[in-house]
Backbone as ProteinMPNN parsed JSONL, in Angstrom:
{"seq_chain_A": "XXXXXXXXXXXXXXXXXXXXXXXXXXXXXXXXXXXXXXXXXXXXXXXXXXXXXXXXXXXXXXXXXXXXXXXXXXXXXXXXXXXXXXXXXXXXXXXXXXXXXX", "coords_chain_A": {"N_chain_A": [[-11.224, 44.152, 40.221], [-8.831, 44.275, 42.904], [-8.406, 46.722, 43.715], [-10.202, 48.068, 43.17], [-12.192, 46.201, 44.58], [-11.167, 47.752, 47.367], [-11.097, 50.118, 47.11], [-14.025, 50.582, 47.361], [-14.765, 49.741, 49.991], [-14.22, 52.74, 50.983], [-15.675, 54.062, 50.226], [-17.697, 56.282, 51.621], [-15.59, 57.477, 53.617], [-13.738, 58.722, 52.049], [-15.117, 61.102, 50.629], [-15.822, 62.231, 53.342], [-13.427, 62.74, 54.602], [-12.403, 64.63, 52.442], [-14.257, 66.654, 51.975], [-14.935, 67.339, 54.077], [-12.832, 67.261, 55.841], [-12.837, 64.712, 57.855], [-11.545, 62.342, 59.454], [-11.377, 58.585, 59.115], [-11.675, 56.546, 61.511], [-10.653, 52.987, 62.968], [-12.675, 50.658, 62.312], [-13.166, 48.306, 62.564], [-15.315, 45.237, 61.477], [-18.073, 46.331, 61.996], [-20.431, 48.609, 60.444], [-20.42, 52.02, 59.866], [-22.251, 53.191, 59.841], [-24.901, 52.736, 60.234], [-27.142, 50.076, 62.201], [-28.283, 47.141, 63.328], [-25.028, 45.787, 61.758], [-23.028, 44.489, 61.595], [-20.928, 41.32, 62.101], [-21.256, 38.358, 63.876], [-20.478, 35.872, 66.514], [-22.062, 32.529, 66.509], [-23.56, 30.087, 68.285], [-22.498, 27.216, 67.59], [-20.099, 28.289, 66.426], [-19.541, 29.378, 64.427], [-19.359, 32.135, 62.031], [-21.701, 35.284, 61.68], [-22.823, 37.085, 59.121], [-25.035, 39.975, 59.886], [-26.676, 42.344, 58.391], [-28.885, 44.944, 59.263], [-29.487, 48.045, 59.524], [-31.743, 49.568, 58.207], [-34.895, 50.51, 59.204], [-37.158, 49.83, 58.538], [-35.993, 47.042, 58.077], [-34.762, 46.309, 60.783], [-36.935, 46.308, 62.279], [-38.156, 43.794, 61.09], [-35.701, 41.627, 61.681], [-36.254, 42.187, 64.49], [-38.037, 41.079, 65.347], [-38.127, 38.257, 64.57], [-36.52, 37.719, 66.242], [-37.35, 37.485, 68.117], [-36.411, 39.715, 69.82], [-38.14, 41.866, 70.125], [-38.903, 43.577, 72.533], [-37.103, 45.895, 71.582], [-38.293, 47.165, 69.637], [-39.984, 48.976, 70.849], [-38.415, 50.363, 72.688], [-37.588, 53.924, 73.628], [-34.714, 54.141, 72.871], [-33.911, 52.85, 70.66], [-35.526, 53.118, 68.474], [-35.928, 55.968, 65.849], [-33.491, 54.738, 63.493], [-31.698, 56.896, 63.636], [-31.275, 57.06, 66.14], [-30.721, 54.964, 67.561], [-28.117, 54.358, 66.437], [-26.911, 55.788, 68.096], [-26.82, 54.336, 70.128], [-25.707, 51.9, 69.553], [-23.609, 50.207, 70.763], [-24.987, 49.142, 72.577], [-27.135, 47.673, 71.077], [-25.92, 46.08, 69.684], [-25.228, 44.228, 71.427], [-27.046, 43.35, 72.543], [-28.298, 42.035, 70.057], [-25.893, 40.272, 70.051], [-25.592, 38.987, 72.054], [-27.894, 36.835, 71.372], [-27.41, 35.604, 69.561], [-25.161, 34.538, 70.148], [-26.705, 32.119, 71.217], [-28.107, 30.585, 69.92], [-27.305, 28.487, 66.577], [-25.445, 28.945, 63.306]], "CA_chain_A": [[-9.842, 44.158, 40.665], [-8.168, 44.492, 44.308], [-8.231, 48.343, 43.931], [-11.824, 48.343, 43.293], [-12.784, 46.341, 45.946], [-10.416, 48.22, 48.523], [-11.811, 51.358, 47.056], [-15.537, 49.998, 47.909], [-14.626, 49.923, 51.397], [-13.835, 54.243, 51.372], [-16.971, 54.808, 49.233], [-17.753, 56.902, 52.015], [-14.341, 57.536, 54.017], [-13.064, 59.367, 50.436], [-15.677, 62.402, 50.234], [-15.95, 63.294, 54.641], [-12.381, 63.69, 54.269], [-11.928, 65.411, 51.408], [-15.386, 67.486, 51.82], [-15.088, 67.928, 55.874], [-11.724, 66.867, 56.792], [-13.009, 64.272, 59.032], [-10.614, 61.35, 59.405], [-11.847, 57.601, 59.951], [-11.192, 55.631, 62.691], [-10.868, 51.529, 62.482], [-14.612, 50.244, 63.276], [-13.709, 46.57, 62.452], [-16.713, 44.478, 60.772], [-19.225, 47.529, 62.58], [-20.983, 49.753, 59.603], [-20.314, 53.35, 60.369], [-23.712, 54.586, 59.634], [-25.842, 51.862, 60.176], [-26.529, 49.18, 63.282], [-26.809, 46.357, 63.447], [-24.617, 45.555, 60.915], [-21.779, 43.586, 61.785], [-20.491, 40.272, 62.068], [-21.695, 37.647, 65.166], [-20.554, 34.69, 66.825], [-23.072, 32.043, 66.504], [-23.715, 28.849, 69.451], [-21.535, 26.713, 66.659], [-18.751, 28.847, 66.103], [-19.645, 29.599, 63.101], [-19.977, 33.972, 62.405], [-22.691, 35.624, 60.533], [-22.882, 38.928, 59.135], [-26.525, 40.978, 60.475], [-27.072, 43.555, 58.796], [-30.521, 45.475, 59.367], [-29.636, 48.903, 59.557], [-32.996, 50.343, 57.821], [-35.802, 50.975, 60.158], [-37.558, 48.305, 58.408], [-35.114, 45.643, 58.342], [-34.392, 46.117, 62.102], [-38.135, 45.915, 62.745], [-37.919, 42.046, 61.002], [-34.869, 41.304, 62.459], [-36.208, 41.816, 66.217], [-39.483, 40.023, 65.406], [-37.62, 37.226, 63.608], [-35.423, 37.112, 67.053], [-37.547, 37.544, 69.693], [-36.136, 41.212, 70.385], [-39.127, 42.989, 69.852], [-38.9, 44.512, 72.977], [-36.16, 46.992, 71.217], [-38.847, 48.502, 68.572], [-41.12, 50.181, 71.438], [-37.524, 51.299, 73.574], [-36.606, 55.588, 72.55], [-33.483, 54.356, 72.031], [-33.601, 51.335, 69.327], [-35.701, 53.397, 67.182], [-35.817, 55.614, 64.842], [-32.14, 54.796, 63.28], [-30.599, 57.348, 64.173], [-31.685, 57.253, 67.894], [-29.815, 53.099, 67.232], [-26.999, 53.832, 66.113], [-26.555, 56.587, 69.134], [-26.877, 53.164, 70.988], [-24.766, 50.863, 68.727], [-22.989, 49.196, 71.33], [-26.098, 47.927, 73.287], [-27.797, 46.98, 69.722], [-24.673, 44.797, 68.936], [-25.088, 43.34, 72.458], [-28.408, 42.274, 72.571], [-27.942, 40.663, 68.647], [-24.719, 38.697, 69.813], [-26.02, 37.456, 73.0], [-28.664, 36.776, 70.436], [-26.496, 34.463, 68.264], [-24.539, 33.257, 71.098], [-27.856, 30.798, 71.826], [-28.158, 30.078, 67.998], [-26.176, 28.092, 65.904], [-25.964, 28.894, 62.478]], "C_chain_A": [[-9.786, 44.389, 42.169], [-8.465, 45.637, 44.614], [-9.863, 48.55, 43.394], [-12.624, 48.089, 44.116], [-12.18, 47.271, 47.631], [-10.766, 49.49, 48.714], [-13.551, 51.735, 47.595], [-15.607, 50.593, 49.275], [-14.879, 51.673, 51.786], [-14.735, 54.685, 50.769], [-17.743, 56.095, 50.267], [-16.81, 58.171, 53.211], [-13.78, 58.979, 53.385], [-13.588, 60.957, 51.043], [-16.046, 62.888, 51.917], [-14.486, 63.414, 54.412], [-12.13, 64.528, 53.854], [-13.5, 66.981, 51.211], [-15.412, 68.006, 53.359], [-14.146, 67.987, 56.96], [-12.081, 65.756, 57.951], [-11.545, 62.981, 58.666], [-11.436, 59.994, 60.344], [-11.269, 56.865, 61.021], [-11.208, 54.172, 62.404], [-12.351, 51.406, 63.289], [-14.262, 48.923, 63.205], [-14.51, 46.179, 61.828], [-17.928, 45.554, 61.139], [-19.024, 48.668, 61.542], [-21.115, 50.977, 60.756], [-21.084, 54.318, 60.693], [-25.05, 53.435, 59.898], [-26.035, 50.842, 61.142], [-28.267, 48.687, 62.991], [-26.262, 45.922, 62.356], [-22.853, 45.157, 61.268], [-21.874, 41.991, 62.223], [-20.696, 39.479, 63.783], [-21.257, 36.212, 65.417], [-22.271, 33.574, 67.101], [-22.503, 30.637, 68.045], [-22.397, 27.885, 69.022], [-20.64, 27.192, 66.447], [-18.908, 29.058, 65.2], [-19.621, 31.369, 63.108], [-20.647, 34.444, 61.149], [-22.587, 36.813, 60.631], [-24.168, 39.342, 59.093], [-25.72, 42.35, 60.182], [-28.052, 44.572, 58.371], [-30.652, 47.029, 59.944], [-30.889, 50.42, 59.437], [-33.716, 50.008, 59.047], [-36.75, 49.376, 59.702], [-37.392, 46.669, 58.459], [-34.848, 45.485, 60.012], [-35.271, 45.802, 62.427], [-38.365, 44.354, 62.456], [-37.392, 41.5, 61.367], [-35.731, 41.108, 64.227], [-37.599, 41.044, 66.238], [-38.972, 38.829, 65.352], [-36.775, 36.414, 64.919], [-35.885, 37.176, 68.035], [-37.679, 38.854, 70.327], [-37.211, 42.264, 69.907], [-39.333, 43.766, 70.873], [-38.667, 45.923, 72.493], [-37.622, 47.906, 70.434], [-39.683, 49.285, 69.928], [-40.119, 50.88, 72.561], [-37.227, 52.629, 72.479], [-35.249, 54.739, 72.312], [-32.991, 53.498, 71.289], [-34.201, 52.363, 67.897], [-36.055, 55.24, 67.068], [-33.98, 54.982, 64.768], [-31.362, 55.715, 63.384], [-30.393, 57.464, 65.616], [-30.491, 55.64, 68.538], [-28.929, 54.115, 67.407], [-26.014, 55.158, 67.154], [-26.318, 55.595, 70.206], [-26.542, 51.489, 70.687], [-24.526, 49.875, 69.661], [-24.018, 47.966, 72.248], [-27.39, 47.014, 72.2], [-26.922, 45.859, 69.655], [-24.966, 43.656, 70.112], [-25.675, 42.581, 72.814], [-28.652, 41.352, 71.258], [-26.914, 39.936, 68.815], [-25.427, 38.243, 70.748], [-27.26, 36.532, 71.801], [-28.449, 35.461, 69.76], [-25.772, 33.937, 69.021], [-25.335, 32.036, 71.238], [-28.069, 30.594, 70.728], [-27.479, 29.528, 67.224], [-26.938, 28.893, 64.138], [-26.823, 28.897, 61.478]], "O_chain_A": [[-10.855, 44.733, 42.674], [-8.831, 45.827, 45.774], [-10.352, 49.677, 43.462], [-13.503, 48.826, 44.564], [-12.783, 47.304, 48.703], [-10.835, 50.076, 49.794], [-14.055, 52.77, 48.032], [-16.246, 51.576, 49.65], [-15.612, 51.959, 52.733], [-14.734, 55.912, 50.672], [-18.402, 56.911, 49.621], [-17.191, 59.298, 53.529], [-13.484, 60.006, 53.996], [-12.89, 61.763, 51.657], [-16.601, 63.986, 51.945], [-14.262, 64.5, 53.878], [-11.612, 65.431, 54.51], [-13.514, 67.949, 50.451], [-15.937, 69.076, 53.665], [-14.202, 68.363, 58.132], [-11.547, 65.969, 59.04], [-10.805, 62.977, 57.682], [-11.898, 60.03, 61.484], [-10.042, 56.793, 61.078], [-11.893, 53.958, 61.403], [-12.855, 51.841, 64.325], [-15.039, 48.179, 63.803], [-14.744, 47.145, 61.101], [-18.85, 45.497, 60.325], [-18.072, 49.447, 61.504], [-21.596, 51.003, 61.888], [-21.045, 55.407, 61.266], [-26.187, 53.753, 59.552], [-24.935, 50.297, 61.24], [-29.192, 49.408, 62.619], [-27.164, 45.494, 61.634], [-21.801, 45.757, 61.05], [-22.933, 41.547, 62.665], [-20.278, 40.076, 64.774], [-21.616, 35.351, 64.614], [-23.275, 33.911, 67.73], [-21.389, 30.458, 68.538], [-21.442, 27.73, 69.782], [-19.855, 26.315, 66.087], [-17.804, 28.842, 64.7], [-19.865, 31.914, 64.185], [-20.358, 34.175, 59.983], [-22.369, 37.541, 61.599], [-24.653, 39.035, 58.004], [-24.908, 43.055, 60.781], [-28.047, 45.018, 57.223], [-31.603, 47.357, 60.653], [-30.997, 51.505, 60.007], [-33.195, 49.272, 59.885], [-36.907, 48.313, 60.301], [-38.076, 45.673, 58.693], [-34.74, 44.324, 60.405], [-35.125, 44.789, 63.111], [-38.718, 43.633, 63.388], [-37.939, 40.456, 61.722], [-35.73, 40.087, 64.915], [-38.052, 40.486, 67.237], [-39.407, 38.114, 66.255], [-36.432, 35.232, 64.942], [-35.199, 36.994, 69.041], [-38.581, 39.206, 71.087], [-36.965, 43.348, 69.378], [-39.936, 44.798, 70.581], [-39.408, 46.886, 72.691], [-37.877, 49.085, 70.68], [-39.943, 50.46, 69.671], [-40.577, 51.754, 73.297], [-36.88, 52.639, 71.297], [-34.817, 54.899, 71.171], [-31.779, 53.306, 71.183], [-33.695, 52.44, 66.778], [-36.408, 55.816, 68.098], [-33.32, 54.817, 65.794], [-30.17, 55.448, 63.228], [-29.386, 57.941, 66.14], [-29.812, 55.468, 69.551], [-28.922, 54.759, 68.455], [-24.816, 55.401, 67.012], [-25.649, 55.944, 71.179], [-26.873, 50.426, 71.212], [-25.068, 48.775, 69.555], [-23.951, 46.76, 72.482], [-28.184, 46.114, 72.476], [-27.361, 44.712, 69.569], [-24.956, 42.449, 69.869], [-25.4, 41.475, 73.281], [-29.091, 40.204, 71.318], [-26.71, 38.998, 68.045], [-25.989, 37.163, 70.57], [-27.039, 35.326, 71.69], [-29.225, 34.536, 69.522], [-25.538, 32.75, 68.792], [-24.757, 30.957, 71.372], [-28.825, 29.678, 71.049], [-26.584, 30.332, 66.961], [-28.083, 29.215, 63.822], [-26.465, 28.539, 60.356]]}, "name": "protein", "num_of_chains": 1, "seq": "XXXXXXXXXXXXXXXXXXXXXXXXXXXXXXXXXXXXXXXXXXXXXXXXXXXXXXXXXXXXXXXXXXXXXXXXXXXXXXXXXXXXXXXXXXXXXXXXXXXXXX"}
């Protein structure tokens, strides 16, 4: 149903509220706990959703793309050291997909 998938979405939202009082903020297509994991313009216009949050999956991802610099920078890995550095993860996977179609 509608209210199951809408509930999906707060699967984590639900219990920092209600366990810490936190209150979410809008992130857009950008996982809250996890990078990269959002949605990318591709060369084509087309948009793909990346997302390689685990330590392992990010390590295939930047092989897979070239960006292997990132695994030997402090601040790509581990994941939580990322996602302290979200915005320049996202930046180097869109330019990424900007030169890529599809």
């Amino acid at each position: 149903s509608l209210m199951d998938s809408a509930i999906s979405f707060l699967m984590t939202a639900i219990p920092e509220y209600l366990l810490f009082g936190k209150e979410t903020s809008r992130q857009g297509t950008r996982d809250r706990y996890a990078t990269p994991a959002n949605n990318f313009e591709c060369a084509d216009g087309v948009w793909v959703h990346i997302s390689a949050g685990h330590d392992a999956q990010f390590t295939r991802l930047a092989r897979a793309t070239g960006l292997d610099d990132m695994l030997t920078d402090p601040r790509f890995m581990p994941g939580p050291v990322r996602m302290a550095n979200v915005d320049e993860v996202e930046r180097r996977v869109a330019d990424w997909c900007r030169r890529h179609s599809a």
